[in-house]
N, C-alpha and C positions, 0 to 999 in steps of 0.2 A: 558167767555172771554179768560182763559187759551188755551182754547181749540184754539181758533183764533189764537191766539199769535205763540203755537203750531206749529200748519196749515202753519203760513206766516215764522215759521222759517224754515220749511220743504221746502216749496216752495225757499225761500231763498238758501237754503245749496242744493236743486236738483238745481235751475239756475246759481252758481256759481260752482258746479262739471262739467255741462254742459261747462260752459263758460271754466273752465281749459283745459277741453279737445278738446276743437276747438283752442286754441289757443297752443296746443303741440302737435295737430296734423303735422305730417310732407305729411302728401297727404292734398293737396286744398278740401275743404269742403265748399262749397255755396248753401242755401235756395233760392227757389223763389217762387213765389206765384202763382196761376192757371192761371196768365194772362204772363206770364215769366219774371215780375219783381224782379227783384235781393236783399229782404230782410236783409238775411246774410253772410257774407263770413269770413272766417278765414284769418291769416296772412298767410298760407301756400298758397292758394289761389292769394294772395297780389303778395305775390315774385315769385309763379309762370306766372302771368300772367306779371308783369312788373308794376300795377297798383297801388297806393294809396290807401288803404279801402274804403275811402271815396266815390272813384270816385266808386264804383260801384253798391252802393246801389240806388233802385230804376230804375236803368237802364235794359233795356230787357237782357238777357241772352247773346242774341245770336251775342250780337257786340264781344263776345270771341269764335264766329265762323267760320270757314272759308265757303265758299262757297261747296259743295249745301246746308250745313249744317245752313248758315244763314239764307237760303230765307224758310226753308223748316220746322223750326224749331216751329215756330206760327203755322204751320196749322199741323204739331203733337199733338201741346195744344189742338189746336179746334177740331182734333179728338177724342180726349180723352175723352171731357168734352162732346160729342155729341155720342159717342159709350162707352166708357169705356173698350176701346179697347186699348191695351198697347203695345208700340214699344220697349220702351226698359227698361221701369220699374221693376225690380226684376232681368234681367237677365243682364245688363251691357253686355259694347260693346268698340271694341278699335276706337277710334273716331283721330280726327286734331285738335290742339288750337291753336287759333290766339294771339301771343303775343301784348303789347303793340308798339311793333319797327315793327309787321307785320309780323314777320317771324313765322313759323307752327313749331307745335313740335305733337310728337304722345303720344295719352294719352288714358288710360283705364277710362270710364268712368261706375260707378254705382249708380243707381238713383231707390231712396224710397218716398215712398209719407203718409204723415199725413194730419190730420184735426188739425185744433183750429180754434174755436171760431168760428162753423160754415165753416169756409175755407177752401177748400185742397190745399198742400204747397208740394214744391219736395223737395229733400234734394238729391245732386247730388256730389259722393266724386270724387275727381279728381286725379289719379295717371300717375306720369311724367314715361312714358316709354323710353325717349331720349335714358338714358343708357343702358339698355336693349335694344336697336334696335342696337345700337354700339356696343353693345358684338356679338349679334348673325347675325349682319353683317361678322364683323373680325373671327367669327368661321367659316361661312357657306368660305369667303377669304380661311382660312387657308386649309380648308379641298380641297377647288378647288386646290390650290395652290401643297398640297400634293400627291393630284391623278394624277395631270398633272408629278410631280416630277417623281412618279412612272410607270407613262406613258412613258413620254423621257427616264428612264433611263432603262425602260426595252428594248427604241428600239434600245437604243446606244448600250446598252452590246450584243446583237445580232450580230448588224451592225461592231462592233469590231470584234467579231467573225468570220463574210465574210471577212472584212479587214485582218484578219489574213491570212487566207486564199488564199486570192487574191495575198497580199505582197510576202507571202514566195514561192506560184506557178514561180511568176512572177525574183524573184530573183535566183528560178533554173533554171527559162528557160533562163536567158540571160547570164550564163557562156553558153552553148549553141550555141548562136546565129553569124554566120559568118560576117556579111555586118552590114557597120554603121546604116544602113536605122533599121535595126532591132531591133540595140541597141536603138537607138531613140525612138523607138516608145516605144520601153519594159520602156526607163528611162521617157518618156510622163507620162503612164501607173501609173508606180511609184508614179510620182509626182501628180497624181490625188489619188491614194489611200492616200498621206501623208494628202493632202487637208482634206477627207474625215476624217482622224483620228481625226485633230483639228476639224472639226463640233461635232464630239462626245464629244470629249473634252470639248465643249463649253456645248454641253446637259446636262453631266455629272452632268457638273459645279452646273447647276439649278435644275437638281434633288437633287445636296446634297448629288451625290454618286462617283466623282472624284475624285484623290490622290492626297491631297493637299500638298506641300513639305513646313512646315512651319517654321521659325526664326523670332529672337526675332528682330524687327526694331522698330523707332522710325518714326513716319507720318513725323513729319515737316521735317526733314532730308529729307524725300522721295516726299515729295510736292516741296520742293524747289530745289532737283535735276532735277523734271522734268519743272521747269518751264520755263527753256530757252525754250525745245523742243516745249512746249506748247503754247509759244507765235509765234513761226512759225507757226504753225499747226492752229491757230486762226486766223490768218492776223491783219489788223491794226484796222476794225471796234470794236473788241472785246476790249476791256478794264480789262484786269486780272489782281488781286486783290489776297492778301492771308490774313488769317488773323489766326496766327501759337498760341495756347496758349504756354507761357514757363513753364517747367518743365512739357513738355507733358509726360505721361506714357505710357510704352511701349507694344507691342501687338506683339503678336506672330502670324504671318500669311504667307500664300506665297507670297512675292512679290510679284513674276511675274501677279499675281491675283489684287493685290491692283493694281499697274502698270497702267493693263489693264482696270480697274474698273473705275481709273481717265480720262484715257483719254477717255473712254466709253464715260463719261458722260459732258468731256469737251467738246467731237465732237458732243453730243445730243445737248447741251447748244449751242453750237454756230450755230448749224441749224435751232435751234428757234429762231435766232435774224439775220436773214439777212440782217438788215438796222442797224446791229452792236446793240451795249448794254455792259451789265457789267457783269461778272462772277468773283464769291469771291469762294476760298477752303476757311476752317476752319479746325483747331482741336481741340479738348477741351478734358479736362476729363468729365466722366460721372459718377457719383456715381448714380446708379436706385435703386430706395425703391420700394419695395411691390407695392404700390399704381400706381405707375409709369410705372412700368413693367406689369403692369395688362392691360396698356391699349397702349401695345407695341406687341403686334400679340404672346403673350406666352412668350417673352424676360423672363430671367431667373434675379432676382436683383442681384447685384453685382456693379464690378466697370468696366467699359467702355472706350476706347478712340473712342470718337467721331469724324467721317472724315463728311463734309457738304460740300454739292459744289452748290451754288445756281444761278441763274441768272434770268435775268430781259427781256426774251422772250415772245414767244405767251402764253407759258402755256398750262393746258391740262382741255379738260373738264373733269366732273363728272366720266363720261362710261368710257372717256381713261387712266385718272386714275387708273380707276380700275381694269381695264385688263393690266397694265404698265408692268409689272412683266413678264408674259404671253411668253412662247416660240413661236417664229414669227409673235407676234402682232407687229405689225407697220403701222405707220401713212407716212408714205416717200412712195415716188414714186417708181414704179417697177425697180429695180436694184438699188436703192441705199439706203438698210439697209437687213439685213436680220433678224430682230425682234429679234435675242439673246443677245443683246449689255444688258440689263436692266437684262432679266432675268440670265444668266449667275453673273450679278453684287450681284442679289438676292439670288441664291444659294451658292454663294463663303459665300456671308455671314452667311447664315444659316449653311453650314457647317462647317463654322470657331468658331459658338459656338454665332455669335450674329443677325444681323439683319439688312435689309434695308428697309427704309421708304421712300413713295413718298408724298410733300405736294405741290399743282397744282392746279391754277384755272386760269377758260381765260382771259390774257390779263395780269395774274399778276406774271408773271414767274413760276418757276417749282426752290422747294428747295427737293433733295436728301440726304438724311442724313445714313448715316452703321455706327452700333454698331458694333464694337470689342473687345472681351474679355481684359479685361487688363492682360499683360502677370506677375507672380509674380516668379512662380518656372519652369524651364526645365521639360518637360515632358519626358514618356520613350521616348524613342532614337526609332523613325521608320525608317527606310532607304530603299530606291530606289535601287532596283538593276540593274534598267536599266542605262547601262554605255556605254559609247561611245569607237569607237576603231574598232580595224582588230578583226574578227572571231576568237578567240583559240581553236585552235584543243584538243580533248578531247586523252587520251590514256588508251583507251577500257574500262572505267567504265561505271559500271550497273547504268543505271536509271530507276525507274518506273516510267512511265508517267503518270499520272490520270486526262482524260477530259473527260466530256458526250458527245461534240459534234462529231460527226463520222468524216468529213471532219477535221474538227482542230484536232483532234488527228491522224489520219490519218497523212498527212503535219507533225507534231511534230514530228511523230516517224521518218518520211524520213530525216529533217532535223537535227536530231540529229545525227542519222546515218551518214549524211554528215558527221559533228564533229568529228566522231571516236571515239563515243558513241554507247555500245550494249544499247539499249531497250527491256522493254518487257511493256504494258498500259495494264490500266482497264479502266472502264467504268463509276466507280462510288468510293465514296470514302470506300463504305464496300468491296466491289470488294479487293481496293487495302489492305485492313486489311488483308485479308482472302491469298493475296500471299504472304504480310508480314510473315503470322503466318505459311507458310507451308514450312518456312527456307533458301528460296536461300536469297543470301545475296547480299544487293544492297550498291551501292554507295552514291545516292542521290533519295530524293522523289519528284518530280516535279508536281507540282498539280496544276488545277484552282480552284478560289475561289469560283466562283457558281457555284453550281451545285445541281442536284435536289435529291431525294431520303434523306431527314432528314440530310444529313452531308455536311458542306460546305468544303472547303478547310481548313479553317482557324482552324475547328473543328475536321477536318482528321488530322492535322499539333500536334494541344495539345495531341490528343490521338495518337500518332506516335512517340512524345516526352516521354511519359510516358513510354512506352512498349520499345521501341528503343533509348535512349538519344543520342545513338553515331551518329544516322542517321540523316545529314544533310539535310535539307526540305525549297524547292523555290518556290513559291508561284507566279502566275500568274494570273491575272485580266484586264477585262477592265470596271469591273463597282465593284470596290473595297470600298464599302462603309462600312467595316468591319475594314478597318486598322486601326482606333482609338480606337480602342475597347479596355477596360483594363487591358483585362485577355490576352493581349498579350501577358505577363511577362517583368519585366520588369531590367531582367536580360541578355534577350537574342534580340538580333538584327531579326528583321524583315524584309525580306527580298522578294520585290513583283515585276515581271517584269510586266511591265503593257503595256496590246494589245491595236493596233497592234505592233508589235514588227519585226525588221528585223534581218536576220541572224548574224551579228555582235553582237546585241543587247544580242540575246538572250546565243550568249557562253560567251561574258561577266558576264553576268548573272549567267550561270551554275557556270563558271569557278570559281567567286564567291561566291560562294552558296558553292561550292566544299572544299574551303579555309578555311572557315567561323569555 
């Protein structure tokens, strides 16, 4: 009789370990029986699916199927039971679950199978993939997003390069030129290269490799100066709205970038609502926790001023969404959008340290939201060399010019000579070490920032500093995405003319750079 006793407390204490652990399970765990009726199911099971325990015992499996998965799911049993031929028993498979409200989510499914009491029963554990499909969506996003970056910005820095080229040809040849007709066409000429500069400009932007000239501003301040503008610009169908948090914190970015970013997306916003509607800005602070920033395209936690610009348009489907960002994707008619308005929006922000989000479905507007770092302490002092003004004649100092590109150096060395500048150029930045070290003595090192062969500009510039302190050093770029770097020092003024550049431009620069 001990023995029994025994037996029933064994049996006892294995079906309530059993029972603990179906109900701490955090994956769905459901029994069914060889005809696909639904035995057992755990709570996990319950809250995944949307359903009461109750409702689902007894009922066939496959009403938590979506289609083919429903109709197809019965005559897997009666396979089984008629070959003993296994589809998906011991090996698990990523499957679709139908929730209660209908909507599908994706889920790994693994399924074992016992006997009792004569019976064989499956036991099928259910794991929610939702968040795992969201990470490694937002990865496979981030990586498109980054190749494209590296893509634009390697054709911008190029294309700056012709531009240089083309500008400075073109500003020798019109001292030159006798008849107005000539001048015209050389100042045409001109004005299509400027054009082309701000397209890179824009490229730049979204790769996240342009020279951002940033200070410390305050949004509302800046939403509400532009809003007179912005109610012309919208006409009377649009209805604008702000809604300013007080005691917003402040953000350190380029203006002219945020500027352009609002009215970007104020002119998207109103071309979605031709029959008129409502557009609100916002700002907020943002405090991002860990958890938050996890599921913010890599956002780094910290503290945020939040810009939101939403409206109550057509909206975007699923695909256009997703490609929103995207340099020259556009949904607009031939000539009127050139697809940089978004993506430029999205690189300013990335390179300012935070982040643009698109949230869009059809029919129910389009909300745009940029994270920017909240500004706390002045960072080192980077500065712009390029300055406006008349050309300064130089009086015969040595420069060494160092660029890889043969034409752009080429052009450089003429047009310093113009200035009333001697030149001598290298080719590379070891190049120019090696006529450092053989002692003529130069005035200024004028260098581009990229260039191939292991040494950039930036990295010719520290070891030029080290060996030479007294040697003034100017730094030229049209795809600068090194000037925030830390070890710029941060004792010493940074100093970048950035291509294209025209002959005013760049002896200011020198002149400059000479001072300094």
């Amino acid at each position: 009789m001990s023995d029994n006793n025994e037996l029933n407390s064994s049996l006892l204490g294995q079906a309530r370990k059993l029972q603990a652990i179906l109900e701490s399970a955090i994956d769905g765990i459901i029994t069914i029986d060889d005809y696909g009726a639904i035995t057992t199911v755990n709570p996990a099971a319950a809250r995944l699916f949307g359903y009461d325990k109750e409702e689902f015992l007894g009922r066939n499996v496959h009403f938590l199927m979506p289609e083919p998965y429903h109709s197809e799911h019965d005559g897997y049993l009666n396979n089984y039971r008629s070959s003993g031929c296994p589809k998906i028993i011991g090996t698990g498979r990523e499957v679709s679950g139908r929730r209660r409200d209908g909507t599908l989510f994706p889920i790994h499914l693994a399924v074992s199978e016992f006997e009792m009491d004569g019976r064989t029963f499956f036991t099928g554990i259910i794991h929610d993939l939702s968040a795992h499909k969201t990470t490694e969506l937002a990865l496979r996003q981030a990586q498109k997003m980054e190749a494209l970056g590296q893509l634009t910005g390697g054709i911008a820095h190029d294309f700056n390069n012709l531009l240089t080229v083309i500008i400075g040809n073109l500003e020798m040849l019109e001292g030159k030129l006798t008849t107005s007709l000539q001048r015209e066409l050389t100042t045409e000429a001109l004005d299509a290269a400027d054009l082309g500069a701000r397209l890179t400009t824009r490229l730049l932007a979204f790769a996240r490799r342009s020279h951002l000239e940033p200070e410390s501003i305050n949004l509302n301040s800046f939403v509400l100066g532009l809003t007179d503008m912005l109610h012309r610009t919208l006409g009377e169908t649009i209805y604008l709205s702000s809604a300013l948090t007080p005691n917003l914190w402040s953000a350190r970015v380029d203006s002219s970038q945020v500027e352009s970013a609002i009215i970007n997306l104020a002119v998207n916003a109103r071309d979605a609502m031709p029959e008129g509607g409502r557009l609100v800005i916002e700002t907020s602070n943002a405090a991002v926790d860990a958890d938050t920033a996890s599921h913010l395209d890599g956002l780094s936690p910290g503290d945020y001023v939040r810009l939101t610009v939403s409206d109550t348009g057509s909206g975007m489907s699923t695909a256009v969404r997703e490609r929103a960002f995207e340099p020259f994707f556009t949904t607009k008619e031939t000539g009127q959008g050139t697809g940089l308005g978004l993506s430029m929006i999205y690189g300013f922000a990335k390179q300012s340290g935070g982040l643009a989000t698109i949230d869009s479905s059809v029919g129910q507007g389009t909300v745009v939201t940029i994270y920017l770092p909240r500004h706390r302490v002045e960072p080192a002092l980077v500065v712009d060399g390029v300055l406006g003004g008349m050309a300064l004649a130089g009086a015969g100092q040595t420069i060494l010019m160092v660029e890889d590109d043969e034409r752009v150096r080429k052009l450089t060395v003429t047009r310093l000579v113009q200035l009333g500048y001697a030149v001598l150029s290298a080719g590379s930045g070891a190049e120019a070490i090696d006529m450092l070290a053989a002692g003529k003595p130069f005035d200024l090192l004028f260098s581009d920032v990229v260039m191939p062969g292991g040494m950039s500009g930036f990295e010719l510039r520290i070891k030029v500093r080290a060996l030479y302190p007294n040697l003034p050093v100017l730094l030229t770029s049209g795809y600068a995405e090194e000037l925030s770097r830390a070890d710029a020092g941060e004792d010493e003024r940074l100093i970048i003319l950035r291509k294209p550049y025209q002959l005013a431009e760049l002896a200011a620069a020198i002149d400059n750079a000479l001072k300094s």
